[in-house]
Backbone as a ProteinNet text record, in pm:
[ID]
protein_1_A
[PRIMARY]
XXXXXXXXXXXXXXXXXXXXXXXXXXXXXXXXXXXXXXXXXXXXXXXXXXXXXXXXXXXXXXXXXXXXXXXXXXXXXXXXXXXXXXXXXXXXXXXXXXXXXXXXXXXXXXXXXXXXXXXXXXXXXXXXXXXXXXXXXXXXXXXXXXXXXXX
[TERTIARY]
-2047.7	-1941.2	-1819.3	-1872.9	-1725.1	-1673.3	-1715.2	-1643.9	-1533.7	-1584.8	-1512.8	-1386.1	-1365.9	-1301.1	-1198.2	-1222.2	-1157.9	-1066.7	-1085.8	-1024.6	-921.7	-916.5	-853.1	-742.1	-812.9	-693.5	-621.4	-662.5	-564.3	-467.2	-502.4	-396.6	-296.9	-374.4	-241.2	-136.1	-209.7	-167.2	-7.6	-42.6	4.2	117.7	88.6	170.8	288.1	232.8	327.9	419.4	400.9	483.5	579.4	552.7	690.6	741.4	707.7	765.1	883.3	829.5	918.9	1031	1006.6	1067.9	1201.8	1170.2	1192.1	1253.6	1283.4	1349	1306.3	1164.4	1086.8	1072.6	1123.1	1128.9	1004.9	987	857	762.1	784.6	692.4	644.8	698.8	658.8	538.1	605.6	431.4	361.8	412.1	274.5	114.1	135	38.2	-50.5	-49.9	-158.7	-217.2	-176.1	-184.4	-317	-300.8	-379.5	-488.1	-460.6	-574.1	-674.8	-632.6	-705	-792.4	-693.5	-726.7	-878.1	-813.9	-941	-1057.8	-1044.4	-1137.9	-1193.7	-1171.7	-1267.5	-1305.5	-1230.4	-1316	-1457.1	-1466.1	-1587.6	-1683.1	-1656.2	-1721.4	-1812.1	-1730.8	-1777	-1840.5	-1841.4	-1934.5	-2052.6	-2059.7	-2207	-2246.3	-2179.6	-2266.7	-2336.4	-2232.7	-2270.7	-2397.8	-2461.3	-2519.4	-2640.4	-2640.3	-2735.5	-2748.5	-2683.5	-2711	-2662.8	-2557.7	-2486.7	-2363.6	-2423.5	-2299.9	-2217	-2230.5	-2179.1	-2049	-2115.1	-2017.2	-1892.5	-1976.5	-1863.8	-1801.4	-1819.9	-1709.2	-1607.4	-1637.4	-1533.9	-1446.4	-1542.6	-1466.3	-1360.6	-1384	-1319.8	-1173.5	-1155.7	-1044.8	-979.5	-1035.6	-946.9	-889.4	-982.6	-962.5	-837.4	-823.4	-708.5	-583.3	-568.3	-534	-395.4	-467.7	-412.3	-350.6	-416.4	-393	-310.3	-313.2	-161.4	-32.3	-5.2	63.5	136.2	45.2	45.7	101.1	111.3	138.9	266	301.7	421.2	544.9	492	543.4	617	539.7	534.8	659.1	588.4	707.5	771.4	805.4	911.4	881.9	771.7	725.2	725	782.3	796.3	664.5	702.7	560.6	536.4	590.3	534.2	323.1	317.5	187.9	65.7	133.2	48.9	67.8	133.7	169.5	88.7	22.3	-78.6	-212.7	-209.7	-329.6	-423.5	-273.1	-287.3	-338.7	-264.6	-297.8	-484.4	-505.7	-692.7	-736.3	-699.8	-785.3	-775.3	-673.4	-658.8	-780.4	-751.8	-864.4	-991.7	-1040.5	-1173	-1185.8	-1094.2	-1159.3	-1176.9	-1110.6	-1198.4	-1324.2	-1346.8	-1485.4	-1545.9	-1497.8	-1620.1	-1655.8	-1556.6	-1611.2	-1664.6	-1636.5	-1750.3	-1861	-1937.3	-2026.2	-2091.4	-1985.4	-2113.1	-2099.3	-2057.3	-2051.9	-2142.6	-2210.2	-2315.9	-2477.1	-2441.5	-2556.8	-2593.1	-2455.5	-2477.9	-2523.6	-2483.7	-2457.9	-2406	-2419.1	-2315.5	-2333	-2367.6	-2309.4	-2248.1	-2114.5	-2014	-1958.4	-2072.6	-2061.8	-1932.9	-1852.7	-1736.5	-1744.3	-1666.6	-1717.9	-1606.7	-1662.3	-1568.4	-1459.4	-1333.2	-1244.2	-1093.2	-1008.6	-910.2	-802.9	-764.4	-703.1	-698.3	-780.4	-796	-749.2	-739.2	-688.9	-528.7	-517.9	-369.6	-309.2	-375.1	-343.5	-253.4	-369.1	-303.1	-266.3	-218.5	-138.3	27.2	8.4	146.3	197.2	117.9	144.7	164.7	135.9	159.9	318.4	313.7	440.5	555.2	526.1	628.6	661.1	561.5	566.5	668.6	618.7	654.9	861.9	854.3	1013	1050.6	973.1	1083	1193.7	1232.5	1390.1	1447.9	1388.4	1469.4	1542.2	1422.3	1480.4	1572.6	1505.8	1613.1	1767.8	1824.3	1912.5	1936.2	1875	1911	1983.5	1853.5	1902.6	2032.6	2061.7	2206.9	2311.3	2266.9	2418.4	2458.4	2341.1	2320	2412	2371.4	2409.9	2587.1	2644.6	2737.8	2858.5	2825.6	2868.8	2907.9	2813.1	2806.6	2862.2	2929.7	2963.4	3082.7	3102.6	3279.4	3310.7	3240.7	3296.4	3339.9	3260.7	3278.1	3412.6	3442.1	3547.6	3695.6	3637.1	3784.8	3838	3760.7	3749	3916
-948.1	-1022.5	-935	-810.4	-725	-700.3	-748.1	-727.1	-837.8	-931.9	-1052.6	-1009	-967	-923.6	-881.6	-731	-630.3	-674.7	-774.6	-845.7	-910.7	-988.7	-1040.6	-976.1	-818.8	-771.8	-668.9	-630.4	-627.6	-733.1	-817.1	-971.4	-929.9	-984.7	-922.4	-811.9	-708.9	-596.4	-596.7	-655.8	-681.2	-800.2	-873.4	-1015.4	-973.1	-878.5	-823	-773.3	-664.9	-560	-647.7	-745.9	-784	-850.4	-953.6	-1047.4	-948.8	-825.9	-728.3	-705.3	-675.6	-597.5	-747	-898.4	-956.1	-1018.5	-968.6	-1031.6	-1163.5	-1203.9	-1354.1	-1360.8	-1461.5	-1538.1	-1483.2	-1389	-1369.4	-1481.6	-1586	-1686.5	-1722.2	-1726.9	-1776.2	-1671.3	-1604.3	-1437.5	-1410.8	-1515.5	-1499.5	-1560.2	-1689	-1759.1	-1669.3	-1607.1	-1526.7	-1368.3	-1364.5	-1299.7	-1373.7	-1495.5	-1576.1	-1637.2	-1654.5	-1696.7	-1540.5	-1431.1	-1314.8	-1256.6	-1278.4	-1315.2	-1395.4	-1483.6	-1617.5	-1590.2	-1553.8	-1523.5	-1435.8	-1286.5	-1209.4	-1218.5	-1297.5	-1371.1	-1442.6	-1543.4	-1580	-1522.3	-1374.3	-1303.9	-1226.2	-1152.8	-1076.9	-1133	-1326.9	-1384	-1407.4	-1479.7	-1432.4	-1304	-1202.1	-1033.7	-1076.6	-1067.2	-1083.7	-1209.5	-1291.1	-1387.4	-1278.8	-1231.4	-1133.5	-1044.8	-970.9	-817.5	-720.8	-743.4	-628.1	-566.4	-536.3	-481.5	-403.3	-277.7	-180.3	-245.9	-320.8	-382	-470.6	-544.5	-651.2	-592.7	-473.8	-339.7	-320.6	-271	-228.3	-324	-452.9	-514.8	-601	-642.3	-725.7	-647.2	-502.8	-454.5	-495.7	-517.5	-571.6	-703.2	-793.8	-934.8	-956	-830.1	-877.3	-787.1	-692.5	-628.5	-733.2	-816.7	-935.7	-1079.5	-1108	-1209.8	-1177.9	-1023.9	-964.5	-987.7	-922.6	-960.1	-1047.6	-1176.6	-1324.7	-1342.4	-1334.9	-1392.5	-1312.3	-1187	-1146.5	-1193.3	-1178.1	-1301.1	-1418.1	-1495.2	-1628	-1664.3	-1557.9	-1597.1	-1483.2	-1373.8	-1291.6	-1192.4	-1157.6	-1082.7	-928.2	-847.6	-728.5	-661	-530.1	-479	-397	-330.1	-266.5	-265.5	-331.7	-362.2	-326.6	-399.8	-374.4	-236.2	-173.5	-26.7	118.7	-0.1	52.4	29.1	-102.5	-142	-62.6	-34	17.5	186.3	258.7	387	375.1	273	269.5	296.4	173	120	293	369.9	470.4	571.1	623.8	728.1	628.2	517.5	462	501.7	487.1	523.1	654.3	739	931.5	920.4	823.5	816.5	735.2	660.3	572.9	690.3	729.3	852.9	953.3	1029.4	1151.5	1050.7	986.4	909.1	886.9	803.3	818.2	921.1	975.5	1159.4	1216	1193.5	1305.2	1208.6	1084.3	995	932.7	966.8	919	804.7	707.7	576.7	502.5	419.5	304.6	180.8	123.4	-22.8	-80.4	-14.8	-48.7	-116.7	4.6	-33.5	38.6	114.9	208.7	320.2	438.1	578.1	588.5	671.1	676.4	824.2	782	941.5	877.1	995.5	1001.8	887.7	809	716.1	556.8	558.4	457.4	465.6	607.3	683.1	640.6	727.3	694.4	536.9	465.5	343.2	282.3	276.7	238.2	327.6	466.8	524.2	499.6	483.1	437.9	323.2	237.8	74.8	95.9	187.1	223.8	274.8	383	444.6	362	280.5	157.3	61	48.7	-57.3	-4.5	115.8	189	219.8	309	359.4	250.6	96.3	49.7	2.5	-41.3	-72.8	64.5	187.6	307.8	313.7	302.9	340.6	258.1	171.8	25	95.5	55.4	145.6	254.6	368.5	470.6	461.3	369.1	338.9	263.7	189.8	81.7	174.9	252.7	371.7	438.4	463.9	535.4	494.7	381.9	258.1	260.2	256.6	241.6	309.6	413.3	597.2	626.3	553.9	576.5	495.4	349.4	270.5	320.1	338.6	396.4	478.4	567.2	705.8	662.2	551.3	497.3	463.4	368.3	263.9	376.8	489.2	581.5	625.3	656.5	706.1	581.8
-187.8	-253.7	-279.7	-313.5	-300.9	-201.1	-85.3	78.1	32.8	19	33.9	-94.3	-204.8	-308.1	-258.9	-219.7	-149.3	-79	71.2	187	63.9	-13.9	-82.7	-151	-215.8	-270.8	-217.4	-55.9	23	81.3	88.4	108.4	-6.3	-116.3	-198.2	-220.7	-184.7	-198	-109.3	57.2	149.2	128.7	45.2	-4	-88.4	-220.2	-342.5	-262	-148.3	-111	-22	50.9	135.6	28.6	-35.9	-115.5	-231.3	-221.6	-292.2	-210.8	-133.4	-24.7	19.2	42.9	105.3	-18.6	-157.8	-279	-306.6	-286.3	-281.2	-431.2	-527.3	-665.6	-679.3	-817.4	-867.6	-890.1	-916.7	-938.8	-804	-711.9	-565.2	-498.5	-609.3	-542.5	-626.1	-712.9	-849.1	-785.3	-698.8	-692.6	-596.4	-469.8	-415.1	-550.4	-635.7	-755.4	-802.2	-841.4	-939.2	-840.2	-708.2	-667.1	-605.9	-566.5	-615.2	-746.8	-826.9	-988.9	-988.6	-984	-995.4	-951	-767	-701.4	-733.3	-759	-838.1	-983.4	-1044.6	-1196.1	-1163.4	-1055.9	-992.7	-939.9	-873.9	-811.7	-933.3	-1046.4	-1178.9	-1230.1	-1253.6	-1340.2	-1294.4	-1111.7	-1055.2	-1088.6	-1083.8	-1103.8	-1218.7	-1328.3	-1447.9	-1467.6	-1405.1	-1426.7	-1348.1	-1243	-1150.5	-1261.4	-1323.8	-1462.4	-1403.7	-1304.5	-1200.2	-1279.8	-1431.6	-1569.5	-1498.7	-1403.2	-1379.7	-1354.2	-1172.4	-1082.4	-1195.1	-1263.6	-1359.3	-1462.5	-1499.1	-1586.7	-1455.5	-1350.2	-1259.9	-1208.3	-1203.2	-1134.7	-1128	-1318.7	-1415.8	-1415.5	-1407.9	-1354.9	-1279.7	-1141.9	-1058.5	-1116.2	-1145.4	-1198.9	-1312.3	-1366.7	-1487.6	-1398.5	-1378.2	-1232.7	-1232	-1140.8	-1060.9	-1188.3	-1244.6	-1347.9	-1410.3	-1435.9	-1599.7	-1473.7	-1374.8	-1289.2	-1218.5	-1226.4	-1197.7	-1329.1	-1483.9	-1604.5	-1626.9	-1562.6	-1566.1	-1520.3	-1386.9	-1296.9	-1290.3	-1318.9	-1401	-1496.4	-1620	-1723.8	-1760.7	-1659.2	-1688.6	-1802.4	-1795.7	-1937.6	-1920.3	-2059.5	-2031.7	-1957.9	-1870.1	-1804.8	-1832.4	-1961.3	-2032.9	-2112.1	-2151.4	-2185.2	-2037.3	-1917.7	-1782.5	-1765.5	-1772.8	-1762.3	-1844.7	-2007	-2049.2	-1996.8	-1958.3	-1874.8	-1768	-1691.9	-1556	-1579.9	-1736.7	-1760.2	-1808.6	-1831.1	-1903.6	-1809.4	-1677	-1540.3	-1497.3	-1473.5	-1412.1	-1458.8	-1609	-1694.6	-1658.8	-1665.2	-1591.6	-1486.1	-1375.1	-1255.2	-1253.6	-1306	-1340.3	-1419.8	-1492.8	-1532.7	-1467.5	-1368.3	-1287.7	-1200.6	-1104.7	-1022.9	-1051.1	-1135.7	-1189.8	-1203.4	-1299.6	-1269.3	-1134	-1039.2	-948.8	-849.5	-898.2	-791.2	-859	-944.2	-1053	-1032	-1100.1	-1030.2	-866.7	-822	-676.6	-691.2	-792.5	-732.1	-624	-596.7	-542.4	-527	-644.8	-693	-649.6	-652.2	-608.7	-421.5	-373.1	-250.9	-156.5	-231.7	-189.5	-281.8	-161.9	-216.9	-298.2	-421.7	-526.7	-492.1	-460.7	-482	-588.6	-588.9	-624.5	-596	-469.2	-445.2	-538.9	-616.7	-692	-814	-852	-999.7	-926.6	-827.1	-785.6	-802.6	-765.3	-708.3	-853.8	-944.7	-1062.4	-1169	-1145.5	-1186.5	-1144.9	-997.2	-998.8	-1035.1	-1015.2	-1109.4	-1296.5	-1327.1	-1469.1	-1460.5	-1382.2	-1334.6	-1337.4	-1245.6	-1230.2	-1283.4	-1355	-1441.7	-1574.6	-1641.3	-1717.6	-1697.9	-1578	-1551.5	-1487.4	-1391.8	-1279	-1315.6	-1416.6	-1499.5	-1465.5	-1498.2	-1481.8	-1351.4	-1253.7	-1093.3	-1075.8	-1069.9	-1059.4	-1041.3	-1153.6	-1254	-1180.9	-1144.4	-1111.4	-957.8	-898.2	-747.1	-686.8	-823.1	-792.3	-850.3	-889.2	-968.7	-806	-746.5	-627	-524.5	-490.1	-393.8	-446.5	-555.5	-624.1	-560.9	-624.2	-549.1	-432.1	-316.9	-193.1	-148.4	-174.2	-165.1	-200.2	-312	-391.8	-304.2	-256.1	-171.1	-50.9	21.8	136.9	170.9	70.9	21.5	55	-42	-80.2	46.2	200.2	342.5	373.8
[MASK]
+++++++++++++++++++++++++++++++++++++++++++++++++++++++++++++++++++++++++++++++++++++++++++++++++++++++++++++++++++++++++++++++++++++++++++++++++++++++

C-alpha cells in the first residue's frame, strides 16, 4: 500500500512544481494536494486497523504533508505554521532513520537516508523565508531591468 502512496506523492510532487513554475491559481493545485492527502489518510487508517503503528506514525506525515498544503492553498493561509510542521517531520525523519539503521527495520518498505530530512527541511525553508526570496528575487529582476533600460 505504500507503493501505491509514494506513486501518488510523486504525482504531486511533480504537479506542485509545474503549477509553480506555470503561475497556476493556488487553489487549482490545491486539489491533486487533497486527493494525495486523502489517499494516504485511507492508506494509514487500514495500517492502523492491521496495528502497522510504526508505518501510521510515518505515514500520517505524509498525510498532513499534503492536507496543511491543500488548506493553505485554498484559503491563502500564512505558511508559517507548515514551516514548523515541516521542521518536526524533518527532526522525525533523523529519528526514524537512526532507528531503523540500528534495528534494521523496514516497515516502511524504503531505505531510510538523509534525503527525506532534506526534503522537508527545505519545505520549512521555504515556507519560512519564501516571502523573503520572493522579495529578494523581484528587487533582482528590478535592477537588471533598470540597468537594461538605462543602455
Amino acid at each position: 500500500m505504500l507503493g501505491v502512496c509514494l506513486l501518488f506523492v510523486g504525482i504531486v510532487l511533480i504537479n506542485n512544481g509545474i503549477c509553480t513554475l506555470q503561475k497556476v491559481p493556488a487553489k487549482a493545485a490545491a486539489i491533486m494536494n487533497i486527493f494525495t492527502g486523502g489517499l494516504s489518510l485511507f492508506i494509514n487508517i487500514l495500517n492502523l486497523i492491521q496495528g502497522n503503528y510504526y508505518a501510521v506514525g510515518t505515514g500520517l506525515l505524509f498525510c498532513f504533508t499534503y492536507l496543511f498544503i491543500a488548506a493553505n492553498n485554498i484559503f491563502s493561509l500564512n505558511t508559517t505554521p507548515f514551516a514548523w510542521f515541516s521542521t518536526f517531520v524533518a527532526i522525525n525523519a533523523v529519528v526514524f532513520g537512526v532507528v531503523e539503521g540500528i534495528t534494521g527495520s523496514e516497515s516502511l518498505g524504503i531505505v531510510p537516508d538523509i534525503r527525506w530530512l532534506l526534503i522537508w527541511w527545505a519545505w520549512a525553508f521555504l515556507c519560512r523565508f519564501g516571502d523573503m526570496i520572493t522579495m529578494v528575487k523581484s528587487d533582482v529582476i528590478w535592477y537588471t531591468t533598470a540597468y537594461e533600460r538605462s543602455d
